[in-house]
N, CA, C and O atoms as CSV, one atom per row, in Angstrom:
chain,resi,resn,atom,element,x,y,z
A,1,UNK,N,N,0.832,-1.175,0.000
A,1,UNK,CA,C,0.000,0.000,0.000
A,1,UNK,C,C,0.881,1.245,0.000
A,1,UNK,O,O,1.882,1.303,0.715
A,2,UNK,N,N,0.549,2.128,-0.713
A,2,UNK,CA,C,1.185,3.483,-0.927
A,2,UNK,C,C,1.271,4.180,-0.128
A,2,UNK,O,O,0.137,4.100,0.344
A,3,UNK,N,N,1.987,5.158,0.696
A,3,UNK,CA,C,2.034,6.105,1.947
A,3,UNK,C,C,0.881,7.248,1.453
A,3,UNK,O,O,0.790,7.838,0.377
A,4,UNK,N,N,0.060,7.323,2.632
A,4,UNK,CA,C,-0.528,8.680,2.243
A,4,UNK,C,C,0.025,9.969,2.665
A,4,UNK,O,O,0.836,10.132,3.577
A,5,UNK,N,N,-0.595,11.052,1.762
A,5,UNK,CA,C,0.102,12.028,2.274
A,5,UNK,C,C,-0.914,13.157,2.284
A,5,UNK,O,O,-1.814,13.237,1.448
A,6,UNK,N,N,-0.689,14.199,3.469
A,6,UNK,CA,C,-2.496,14.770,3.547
A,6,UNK,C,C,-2.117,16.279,2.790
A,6,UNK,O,O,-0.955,16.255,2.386
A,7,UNK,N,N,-2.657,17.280,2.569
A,7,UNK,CA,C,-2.098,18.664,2.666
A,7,UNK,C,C,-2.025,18.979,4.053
A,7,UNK,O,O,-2.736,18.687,5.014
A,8,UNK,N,N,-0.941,19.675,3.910
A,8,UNK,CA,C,-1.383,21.047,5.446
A,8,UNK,C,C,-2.314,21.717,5.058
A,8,UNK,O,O,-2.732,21.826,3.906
A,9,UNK,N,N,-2.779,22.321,6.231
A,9,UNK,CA,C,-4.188,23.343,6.446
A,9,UNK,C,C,-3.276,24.591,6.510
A,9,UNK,O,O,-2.327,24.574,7.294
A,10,UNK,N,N,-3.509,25.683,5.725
A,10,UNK,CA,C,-2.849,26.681,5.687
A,10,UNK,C,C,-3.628,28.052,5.481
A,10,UNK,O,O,-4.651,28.148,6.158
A,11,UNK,N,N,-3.297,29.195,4.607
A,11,UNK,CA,C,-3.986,30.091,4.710
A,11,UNK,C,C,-4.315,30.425,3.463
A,11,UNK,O,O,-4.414,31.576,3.038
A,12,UNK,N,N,-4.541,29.129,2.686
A,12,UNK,CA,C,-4.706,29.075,1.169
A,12,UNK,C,C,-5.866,28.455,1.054
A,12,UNK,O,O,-6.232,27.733,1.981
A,13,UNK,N,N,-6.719,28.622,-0.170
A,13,UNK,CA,C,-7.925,27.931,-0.496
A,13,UNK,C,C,-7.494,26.714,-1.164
A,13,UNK,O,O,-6.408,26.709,-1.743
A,14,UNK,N,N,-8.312,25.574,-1.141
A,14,UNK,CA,C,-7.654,24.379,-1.512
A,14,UNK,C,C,-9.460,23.616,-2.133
A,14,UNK,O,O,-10.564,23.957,-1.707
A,15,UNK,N,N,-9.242,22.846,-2.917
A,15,UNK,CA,C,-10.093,22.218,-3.552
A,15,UNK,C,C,-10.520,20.760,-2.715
A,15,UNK,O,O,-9.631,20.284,-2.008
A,16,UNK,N,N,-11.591,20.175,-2.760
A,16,UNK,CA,C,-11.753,18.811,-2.071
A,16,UNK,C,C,-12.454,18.513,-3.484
A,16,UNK,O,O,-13.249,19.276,-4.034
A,17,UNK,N,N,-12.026,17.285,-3.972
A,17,UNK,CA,C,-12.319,16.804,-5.160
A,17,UNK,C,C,-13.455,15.758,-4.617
A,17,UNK,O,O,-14.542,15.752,-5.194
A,18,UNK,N,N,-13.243,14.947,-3.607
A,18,UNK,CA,C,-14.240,13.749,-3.372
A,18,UNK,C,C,-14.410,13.632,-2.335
A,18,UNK,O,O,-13.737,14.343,-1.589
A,19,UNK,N,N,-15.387,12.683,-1.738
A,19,UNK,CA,C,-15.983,12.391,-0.037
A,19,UNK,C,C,-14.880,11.843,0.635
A,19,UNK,O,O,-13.931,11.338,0.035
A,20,UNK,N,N,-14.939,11.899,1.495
A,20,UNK,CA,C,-13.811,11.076,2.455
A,20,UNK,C,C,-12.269,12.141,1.879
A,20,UNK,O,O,-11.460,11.287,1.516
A,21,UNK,N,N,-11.822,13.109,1.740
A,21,UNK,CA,C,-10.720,13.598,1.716
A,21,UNK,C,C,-10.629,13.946,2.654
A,21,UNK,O,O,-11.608,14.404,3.245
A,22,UNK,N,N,-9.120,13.871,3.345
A,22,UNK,CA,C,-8.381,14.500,4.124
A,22,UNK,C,C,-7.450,15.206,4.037
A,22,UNK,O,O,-6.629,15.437,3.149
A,23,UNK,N,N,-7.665,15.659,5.340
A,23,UNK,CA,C,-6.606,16.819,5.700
A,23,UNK,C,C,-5.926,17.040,7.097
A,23,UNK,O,O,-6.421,17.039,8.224
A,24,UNK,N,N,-4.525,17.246,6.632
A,24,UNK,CA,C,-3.440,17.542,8.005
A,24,UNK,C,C,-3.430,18.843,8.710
A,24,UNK,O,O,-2.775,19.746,8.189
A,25,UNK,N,N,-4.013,19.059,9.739
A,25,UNK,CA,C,-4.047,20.585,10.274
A,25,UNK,C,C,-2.700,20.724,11.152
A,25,UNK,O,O,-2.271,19.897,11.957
A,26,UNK,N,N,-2.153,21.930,10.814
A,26,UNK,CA,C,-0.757,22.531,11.806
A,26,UNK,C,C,0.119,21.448,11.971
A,26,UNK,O,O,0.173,20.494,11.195
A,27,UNK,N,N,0.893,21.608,13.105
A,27,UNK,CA,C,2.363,21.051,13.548
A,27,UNK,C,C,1.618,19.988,13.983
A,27,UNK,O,O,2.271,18.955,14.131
A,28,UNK,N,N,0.596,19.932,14.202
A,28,UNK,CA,C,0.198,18.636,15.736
A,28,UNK,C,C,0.155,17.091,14.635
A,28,UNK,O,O,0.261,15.899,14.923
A,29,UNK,N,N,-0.050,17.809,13.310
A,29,UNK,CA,C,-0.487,16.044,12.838
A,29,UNK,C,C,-2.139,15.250,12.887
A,29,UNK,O,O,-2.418,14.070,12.676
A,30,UNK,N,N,-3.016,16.371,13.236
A,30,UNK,CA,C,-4.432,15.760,13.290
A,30,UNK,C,C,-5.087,15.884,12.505
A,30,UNK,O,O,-5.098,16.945,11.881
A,31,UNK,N,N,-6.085,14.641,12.131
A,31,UNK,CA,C,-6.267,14.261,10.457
A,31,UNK,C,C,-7.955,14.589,10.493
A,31,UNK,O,O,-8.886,14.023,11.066
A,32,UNK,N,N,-7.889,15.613,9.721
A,32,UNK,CA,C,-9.626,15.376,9.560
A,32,UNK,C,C,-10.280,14.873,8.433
A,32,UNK,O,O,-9.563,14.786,7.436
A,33,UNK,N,N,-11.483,14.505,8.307
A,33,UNK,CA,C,-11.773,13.749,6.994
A,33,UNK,C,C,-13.226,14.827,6.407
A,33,UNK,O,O,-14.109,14.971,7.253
A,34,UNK,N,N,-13.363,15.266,5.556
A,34,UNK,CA,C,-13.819,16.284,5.249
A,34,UNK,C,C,-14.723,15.644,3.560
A,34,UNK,O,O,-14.372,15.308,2.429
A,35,UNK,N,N,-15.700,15.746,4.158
A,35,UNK,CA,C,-17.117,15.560,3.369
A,35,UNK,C,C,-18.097,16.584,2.472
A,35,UNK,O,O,-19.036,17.066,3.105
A,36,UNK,N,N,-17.996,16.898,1.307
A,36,UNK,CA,C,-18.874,18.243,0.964
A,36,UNK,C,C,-19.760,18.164,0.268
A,36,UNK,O,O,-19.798,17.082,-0.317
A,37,UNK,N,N,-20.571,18.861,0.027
A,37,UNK,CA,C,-21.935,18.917,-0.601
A,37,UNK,C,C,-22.722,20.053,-0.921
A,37,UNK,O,O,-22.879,20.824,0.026
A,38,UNK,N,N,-23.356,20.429,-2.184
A,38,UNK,CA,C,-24.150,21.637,-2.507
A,38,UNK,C,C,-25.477,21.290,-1.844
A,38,UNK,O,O,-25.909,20.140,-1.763
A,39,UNK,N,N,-25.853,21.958,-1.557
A,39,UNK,CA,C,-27.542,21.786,-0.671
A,39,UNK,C,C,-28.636,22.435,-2.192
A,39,UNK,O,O,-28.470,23.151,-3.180
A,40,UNK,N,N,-29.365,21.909,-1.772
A,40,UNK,CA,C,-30.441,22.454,-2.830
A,40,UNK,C,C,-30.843,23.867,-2.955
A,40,UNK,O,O,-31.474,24.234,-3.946
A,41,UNK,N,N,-30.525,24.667,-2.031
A,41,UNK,CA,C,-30.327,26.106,-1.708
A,41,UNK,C,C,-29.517,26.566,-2.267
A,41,UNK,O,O,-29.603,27.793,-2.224
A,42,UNK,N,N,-28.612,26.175,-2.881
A,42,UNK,CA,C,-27.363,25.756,-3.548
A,42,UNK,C,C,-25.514,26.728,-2.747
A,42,UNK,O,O,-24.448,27.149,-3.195
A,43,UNK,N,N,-26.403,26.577,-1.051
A,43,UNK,CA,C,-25.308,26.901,0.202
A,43,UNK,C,C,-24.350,25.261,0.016
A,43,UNK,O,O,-24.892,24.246,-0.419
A,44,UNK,N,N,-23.216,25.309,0.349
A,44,UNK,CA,C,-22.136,24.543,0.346
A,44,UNK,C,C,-22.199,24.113,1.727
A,44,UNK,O,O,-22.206,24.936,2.644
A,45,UNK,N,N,-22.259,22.514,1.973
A,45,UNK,CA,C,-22.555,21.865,3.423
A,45,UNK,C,C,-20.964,20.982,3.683
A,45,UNK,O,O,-20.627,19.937,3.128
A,46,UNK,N,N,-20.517,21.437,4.257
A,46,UNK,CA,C,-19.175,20.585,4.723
A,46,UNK,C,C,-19.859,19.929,6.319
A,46,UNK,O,O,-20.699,20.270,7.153
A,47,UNK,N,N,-18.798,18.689,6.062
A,47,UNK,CA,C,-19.249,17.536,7.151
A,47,UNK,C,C,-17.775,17.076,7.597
A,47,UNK,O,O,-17.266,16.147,6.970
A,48,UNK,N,N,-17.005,17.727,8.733
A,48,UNK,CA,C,-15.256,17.449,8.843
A,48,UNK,C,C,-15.365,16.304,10.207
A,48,UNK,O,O,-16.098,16.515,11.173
A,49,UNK,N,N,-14.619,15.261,10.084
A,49,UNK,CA,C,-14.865,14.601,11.122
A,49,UNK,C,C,-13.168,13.971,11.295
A,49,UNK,O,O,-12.512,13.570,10.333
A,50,UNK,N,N,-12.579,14.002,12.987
A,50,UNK,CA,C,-11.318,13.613,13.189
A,50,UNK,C,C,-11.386,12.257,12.637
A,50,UNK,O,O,-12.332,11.499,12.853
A,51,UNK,N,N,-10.322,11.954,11.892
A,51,UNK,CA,C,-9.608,10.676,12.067
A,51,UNK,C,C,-9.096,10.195,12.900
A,51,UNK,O,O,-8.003,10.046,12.354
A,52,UNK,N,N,-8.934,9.663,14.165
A,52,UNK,CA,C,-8.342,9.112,14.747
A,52,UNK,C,C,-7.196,8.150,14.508
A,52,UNK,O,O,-6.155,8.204,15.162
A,53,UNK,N,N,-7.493,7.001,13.256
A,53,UNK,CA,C,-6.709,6.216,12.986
A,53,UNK,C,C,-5.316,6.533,11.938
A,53,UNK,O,O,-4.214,6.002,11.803
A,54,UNK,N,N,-5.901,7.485,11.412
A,54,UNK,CA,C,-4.704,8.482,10.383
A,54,UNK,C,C,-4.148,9.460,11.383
A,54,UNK,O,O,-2.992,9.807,11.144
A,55,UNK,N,N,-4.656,9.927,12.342
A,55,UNK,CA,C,-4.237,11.115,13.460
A,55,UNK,C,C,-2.745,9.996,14.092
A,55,UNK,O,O,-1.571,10.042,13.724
A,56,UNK,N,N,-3.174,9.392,14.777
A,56,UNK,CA,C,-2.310,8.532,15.365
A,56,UNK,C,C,-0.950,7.834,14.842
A,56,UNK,O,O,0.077,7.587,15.474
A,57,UNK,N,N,-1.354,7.527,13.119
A,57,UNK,CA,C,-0.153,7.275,11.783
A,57,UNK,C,C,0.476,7.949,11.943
A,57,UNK,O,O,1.622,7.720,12.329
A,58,UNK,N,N,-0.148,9.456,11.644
A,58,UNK,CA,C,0.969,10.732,11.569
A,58,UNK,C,C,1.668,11.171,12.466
A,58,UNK,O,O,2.671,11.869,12.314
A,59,UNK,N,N,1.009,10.651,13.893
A,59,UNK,CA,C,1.692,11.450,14.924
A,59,UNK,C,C,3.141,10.648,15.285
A,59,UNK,O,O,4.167,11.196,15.690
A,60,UNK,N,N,2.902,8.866,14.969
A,60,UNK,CA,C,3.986,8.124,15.269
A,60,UNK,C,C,5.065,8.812,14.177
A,60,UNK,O,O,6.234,8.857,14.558
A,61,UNK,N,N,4.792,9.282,13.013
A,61,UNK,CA,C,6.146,9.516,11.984
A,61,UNK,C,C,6.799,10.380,12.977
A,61,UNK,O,O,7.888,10.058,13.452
A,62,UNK,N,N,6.049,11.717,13.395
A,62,UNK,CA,C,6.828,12.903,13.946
A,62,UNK,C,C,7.412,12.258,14.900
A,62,UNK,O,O,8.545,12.670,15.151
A,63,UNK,N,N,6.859,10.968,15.825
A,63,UNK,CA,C,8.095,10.904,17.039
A,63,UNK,C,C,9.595,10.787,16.393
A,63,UNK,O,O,9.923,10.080,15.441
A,64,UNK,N,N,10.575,11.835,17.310
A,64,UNK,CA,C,12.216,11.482,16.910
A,64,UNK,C,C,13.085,11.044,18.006
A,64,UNK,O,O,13.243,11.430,19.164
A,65,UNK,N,N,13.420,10.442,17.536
A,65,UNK,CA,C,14.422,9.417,18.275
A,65,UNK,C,C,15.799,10.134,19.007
A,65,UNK,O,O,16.641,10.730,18.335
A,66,UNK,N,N,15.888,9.980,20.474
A,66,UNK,CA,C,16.493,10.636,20.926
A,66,UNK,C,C,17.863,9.617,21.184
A,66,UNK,O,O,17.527,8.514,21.614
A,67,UNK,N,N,19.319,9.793,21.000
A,67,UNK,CA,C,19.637,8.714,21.201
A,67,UNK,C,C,20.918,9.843,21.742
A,67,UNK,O,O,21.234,10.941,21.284
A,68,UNK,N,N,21.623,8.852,23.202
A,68,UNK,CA,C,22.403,9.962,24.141
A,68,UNK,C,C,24.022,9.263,23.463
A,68,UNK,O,O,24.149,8.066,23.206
A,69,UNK,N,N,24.937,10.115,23.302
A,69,UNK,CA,C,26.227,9.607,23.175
A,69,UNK,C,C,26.661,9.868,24.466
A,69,UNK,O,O,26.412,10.759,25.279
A,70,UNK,N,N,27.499,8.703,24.464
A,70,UNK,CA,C,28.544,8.845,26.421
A,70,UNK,C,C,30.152,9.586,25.512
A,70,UNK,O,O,30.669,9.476,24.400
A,71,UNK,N,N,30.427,10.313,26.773
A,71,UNK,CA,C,32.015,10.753,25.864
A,71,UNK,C,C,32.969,10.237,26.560
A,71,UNK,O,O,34.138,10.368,26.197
């Protein structure tokens, strides 16, 4: 399986092409999954819900490995 990779959330407008896309907000690594839809009103309905299981992926990459040299 291929690595995913999310955008950052930034201060740019960004396109969601399909249901279930995600997205990486800030430094922290938390994944939301972001759902959209025109309403018959024809107002734009977003539906963002945490990932937990992609939140948790991303957060293990950022851990770094601390490793002590003796002199």
């Amino acid at each position: 399986m291929a690595r995913e990779t999310y955008p950052d959330a930034g201060d740019e407008f960004f396109r969601i092409l399909h249901r279930g896309w995600r997205l990486k907000c800030c430094d922290c690594a938390l994944i939301h999954r972001i759902d959209a839809r025109v309403a018959s009103d024809g107002r734009i309905e977003l539906r963002i819900i945490r990932d937990h299981r992609a939140t948790s992926a991303a957060r293990r990459k950022l851990k770094k490995r601390v490793v002590l040299v003796e002199e």
